[in-house]
PLY file of the C-alpha trace (Angstrom):
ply
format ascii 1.0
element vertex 69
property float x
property float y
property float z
element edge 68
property int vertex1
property int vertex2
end_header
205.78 62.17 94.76
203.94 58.76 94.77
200.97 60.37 96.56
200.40 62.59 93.58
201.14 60.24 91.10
198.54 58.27 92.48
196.07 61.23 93.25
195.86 61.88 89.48
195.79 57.97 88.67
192.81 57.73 90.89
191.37 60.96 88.80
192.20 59.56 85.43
190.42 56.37 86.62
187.69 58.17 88.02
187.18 60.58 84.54
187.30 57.57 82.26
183.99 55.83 84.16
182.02 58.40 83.90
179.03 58.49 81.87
179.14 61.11 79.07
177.44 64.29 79.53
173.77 64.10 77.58
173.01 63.79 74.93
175.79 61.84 74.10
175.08 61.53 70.48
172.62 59.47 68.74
174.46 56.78 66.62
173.91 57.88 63.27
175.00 61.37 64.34
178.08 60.12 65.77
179.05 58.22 62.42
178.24 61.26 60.62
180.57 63.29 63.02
183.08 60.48 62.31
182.93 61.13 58.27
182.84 65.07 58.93
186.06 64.60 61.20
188.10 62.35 59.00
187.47 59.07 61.23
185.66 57.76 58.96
185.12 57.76 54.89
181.02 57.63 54.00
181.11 53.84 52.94
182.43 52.45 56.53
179.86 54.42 58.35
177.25 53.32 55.97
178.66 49.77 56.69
178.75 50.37 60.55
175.43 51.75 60.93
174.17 49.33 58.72
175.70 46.11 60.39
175.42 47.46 64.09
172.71 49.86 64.41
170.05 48.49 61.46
169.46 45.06 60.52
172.14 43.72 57.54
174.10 41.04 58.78
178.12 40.93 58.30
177.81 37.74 56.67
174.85 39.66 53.95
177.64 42.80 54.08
180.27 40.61 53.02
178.40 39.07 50.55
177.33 42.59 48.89
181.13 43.54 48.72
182.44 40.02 47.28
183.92 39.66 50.15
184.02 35.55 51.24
186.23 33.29 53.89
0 1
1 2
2 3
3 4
4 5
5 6
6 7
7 8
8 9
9 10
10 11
11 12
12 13
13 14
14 15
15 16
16 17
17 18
18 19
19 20
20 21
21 22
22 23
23 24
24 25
25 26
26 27
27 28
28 29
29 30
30 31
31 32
32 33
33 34
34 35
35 36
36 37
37 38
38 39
39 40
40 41
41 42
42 43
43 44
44 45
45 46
46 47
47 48
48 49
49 50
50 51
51 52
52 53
53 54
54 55
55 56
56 57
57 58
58 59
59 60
60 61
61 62
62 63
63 64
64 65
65 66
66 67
67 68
């Protein structure tokens, strides 16, 4: 019984590094899969992509939404 628990342990392990098949997904088509599937409403992956994949800076995001410290 421990052998096979850690047979699939080792498999889980080994399934979780690898790399994704390609293509993977460009970014904005992953935050538009997001929105599509419910992960996500419109305005957080507009504030995601814009924050981490373009060039507005949380502090600039904040700002925009009234949001301070």
């Amino acid at each position: 019984m421990a052998v096979e628990l850690a047979e699939q342990t080792h498999r889980d392990h080994q399934r979780l590094l690898a790399v994704p098949p390609y293509p993977w997904g460009h970014p904005d088509r992953v935050l538009a899969q997001a929105v599509t599937e419910g992960v996500l409403c419109a305005e957080d992956a507009a504030l995601v992509g814009d924050t981490r994949l373009g060039l507005l800076s949380v502090a600039d995001a904040a700002a925009a939404l009234g949001i301070d410290r």
